[in-house]
C-alpha positions as CSV (number, residue, x, y, z in Angstrom):
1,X,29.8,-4.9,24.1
2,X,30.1,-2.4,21.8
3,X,28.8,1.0,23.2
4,X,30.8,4.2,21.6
5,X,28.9,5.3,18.7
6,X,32.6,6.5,17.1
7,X,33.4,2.3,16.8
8,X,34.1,2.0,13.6
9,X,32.0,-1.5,13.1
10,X,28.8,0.1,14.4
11,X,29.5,3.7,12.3
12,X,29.8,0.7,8.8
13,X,25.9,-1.2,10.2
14,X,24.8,3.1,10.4
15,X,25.7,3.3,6.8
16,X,23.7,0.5,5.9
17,X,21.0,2.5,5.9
18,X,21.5,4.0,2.5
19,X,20.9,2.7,-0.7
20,X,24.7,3.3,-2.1
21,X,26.1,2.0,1.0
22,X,24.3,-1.3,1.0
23,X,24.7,-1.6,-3.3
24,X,28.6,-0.8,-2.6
25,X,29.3,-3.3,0.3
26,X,26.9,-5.9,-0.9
27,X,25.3,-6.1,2.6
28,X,22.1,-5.5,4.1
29,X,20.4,-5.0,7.4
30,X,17.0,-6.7,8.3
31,X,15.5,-6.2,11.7
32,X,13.1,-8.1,14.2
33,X,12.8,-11.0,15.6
34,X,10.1,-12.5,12.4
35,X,12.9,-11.2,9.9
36,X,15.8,-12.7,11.4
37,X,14.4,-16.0,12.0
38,X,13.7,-15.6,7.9
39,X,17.2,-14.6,7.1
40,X,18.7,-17.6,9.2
41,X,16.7,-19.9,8.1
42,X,17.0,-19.0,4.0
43,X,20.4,-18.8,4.4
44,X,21.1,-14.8,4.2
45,X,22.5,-14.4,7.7
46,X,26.0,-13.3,8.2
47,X,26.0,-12.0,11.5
48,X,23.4,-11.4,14.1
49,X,22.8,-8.2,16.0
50,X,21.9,-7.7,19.4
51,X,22.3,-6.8,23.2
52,X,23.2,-10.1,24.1
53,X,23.2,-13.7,22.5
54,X,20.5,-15.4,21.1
55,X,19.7,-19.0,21.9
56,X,18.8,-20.1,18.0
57,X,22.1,-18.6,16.9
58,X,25.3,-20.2,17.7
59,X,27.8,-18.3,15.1
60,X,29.0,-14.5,15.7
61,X,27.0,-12.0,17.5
62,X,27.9,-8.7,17.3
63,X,27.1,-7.0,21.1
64,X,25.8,-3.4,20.8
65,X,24.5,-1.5,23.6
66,X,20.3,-0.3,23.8
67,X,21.1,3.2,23.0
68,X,22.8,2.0,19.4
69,X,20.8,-0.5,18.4
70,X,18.2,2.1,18.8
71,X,20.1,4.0,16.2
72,X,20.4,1.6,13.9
73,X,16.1,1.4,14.2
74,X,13.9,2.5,11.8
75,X,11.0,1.5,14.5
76,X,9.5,3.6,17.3
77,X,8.8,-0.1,18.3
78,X,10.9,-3.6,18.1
79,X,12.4,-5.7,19.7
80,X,15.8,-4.7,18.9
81,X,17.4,-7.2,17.0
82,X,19.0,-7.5,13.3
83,X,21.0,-9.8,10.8
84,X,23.2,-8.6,8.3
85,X,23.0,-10.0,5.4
86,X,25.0,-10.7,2.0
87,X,22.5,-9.7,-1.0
88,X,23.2,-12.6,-3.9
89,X,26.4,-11.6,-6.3
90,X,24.5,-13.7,-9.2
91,X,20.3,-15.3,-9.1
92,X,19.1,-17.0,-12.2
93,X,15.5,-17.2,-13.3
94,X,13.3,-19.4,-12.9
95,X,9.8,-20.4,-14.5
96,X,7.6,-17.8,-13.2
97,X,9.1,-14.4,-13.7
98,X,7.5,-10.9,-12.7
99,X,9.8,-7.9,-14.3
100,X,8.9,-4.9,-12.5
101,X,9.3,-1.6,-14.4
102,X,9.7,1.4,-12.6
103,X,7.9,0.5,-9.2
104,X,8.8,3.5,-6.8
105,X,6.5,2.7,-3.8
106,X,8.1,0.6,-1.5
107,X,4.7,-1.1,0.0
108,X,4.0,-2.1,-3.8
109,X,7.0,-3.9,-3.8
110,X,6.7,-5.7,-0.4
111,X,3.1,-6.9,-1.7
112,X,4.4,-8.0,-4.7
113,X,7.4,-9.8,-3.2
114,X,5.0,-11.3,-0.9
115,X,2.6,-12.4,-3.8
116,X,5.1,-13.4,-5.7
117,X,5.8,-16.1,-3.5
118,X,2.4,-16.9,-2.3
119,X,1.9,-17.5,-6.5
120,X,4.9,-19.9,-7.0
121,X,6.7,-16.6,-9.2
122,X,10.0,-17.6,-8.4
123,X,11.9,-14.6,-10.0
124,X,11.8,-10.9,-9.7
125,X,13.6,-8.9,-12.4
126,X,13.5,-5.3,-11.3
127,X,14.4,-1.8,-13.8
128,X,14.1,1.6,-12.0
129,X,12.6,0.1,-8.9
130,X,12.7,1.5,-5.4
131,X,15.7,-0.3,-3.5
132,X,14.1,-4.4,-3.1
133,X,16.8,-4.0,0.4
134,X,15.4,-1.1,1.9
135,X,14.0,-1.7,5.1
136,X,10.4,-0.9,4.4
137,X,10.2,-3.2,1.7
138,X,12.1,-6.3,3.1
139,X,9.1,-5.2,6.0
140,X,6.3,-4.9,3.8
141,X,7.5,-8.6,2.1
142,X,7.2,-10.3,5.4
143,X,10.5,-11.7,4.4
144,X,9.5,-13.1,1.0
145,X,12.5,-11.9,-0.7
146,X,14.4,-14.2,0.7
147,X,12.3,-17.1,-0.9
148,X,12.9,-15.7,-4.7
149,X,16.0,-14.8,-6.8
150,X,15.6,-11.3,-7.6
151,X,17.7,-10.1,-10.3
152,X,18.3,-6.1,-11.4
153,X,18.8,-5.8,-14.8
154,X,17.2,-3.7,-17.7
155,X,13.8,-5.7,-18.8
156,X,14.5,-5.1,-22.4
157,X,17.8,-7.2,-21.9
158,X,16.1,-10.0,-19.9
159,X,13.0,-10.4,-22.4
160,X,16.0,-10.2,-25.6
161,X,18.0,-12.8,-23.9
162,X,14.8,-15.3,-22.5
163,X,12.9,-15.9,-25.7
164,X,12.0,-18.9,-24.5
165,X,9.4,-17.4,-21.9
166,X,5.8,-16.3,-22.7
167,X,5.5,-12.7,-21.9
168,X,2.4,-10.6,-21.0
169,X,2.8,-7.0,-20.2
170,X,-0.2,-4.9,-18.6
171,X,-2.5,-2.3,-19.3
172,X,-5.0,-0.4,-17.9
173,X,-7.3,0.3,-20.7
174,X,-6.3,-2.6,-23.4
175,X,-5.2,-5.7,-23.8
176,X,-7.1,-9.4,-23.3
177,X,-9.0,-9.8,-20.6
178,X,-6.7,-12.0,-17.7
179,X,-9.5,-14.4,-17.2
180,X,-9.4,-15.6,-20.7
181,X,-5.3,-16.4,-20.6
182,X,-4.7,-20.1,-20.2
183,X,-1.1,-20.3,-20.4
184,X,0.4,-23.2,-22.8
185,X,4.1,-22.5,-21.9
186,X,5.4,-23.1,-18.6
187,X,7.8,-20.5,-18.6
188,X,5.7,-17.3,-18.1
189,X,6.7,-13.6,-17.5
190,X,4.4,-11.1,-16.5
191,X,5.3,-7.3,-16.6
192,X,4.3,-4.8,-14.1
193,X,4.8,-1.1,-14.8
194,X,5.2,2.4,-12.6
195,X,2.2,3.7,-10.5
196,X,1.5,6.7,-12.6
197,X,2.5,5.5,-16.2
198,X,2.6,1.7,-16.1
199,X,4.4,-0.1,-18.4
200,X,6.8,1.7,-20.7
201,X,5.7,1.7,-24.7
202,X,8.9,0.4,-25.7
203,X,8.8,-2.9,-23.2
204,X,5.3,-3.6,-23.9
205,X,6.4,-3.8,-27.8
206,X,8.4,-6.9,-27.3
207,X,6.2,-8.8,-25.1
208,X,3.6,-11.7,-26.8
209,X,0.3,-10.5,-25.3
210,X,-1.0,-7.2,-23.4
211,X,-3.3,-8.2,-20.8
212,X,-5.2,-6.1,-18.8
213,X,-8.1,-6.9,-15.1
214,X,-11.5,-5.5,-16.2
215,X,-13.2,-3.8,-13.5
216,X,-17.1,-2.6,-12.9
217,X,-16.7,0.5,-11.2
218,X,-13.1,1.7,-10.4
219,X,-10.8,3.1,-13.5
220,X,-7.6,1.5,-12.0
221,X,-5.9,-0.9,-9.1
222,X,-2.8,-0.6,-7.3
223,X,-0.3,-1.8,-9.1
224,X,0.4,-4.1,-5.6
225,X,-3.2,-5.1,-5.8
226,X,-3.2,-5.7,-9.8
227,X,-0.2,-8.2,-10.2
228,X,-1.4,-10.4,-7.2
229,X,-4.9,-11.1,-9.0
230,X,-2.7,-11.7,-12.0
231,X,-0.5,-13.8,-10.3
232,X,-3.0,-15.9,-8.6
233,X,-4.9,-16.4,-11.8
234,X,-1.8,-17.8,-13.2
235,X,-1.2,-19.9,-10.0
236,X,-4.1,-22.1,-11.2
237,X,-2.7,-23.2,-14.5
């Protein structure tokens, strides 16, 4: 057991915690029970972390005492247990894309994550986006990320190299209403833009068709809230 907080395997987990650390080693850190029964079972799980070993685990366990693993928390409560995890070196897309431009609330992209894969969106391509391995949005997700590929990469780049994929950006105030879209390509990307400004002018120039959710008495939607109705519409086609 591992109880010094100077060891220099628990001081690497510690640095986990922030964003450059994780982006540098290629590792991340998701905890409780729920999460690490996702990570095992997609695949993600390197190592397991706990105060003892854990019957559905039979590879390394890395032994840390209560009073550490309580430092590496980011819960007041939990049952104090994580797996470190290897985020993917390479994803590729799939049919159902959602590029995310500029989301910087990390709730908005749990729920997205998590609609995402409730709506068959296999793919997540992200530009400016609050860290997808942070733990509040790997909470938030309920562990969905680990069902899709999610790829970083500037959304002007994606769309130029994809052509083949039907693009719709989002707007506010114009575009087709969402209820009138019935998709005739398979291959569909919807794009998703920041809380205050959504989608930049520049991306929403290269897409096919602005689309936009007309509401009765409310001026806007959560952007979390906004690209799951979107998604589920386009779950029926």
């Amino acid at each position: 057991m591992i109880d010094s907080a100077q060891n220099p395997r628990f001081k690497q987990l510690l640095k986990l915690k922030q964003k450059k650390q994780r982006l540098e080693e290629g590792l991340f850190l998701v905890e409780g029970e729920h999460l690490v029964e996702e990570a095992i079972a997609s695949g993600y799980c390197e190592l397991l972390i706990a105060n003892a070993a854990v019957p559905y685990w039979n590879q390394d366990t890395l032994i840390l005492s209560p009073v550490l693993l309580k430092q590496l928390s980011e819960l007041e409560s939990s049952k104090l247990i994580f797996a470190l995890c290897r985020i993917p070196k390479e994803q590729k897309p799939g049919k159902r894309v959602l590029l995310l431009d500029g989301i910087q609330d990390p709730g908005n992209l749990g729920t997205l994550i998590r609609s995402a894969a409730a709506f068959d969106f296999d793919t997540i391509v992200y530009e400016n986006t609050v860290d997808v391995y942070s733990q509040k949005v790997i909470r938030s997700s309920q562990g969905a990320l680990f069902k899709l590929s999610l790829i970083s990469m500037e959304l002007s780049a994606f769309i130029n190299a994809h052509k083949d994929y039907q693009y719709y950006g989002t707007s506010v105030n114009q575009g087709l209403d969402v209820r009138d879209i019935v998709p005739k390509n398979p291959k569909i990307a919807i794009v998703l833009g920041n809380e205050g400004q959504g989608v930049r002018e520049d991306i929403l120039k290269l897409v096919n068709q602005v689309i936009t959710i007309p509401m009765a008495k409310a001026e806007s939607l959560n952007v979390g809230v906004a690209g799951s109705i979107i998604m589920y519409h386009f779950s029926l086609f």
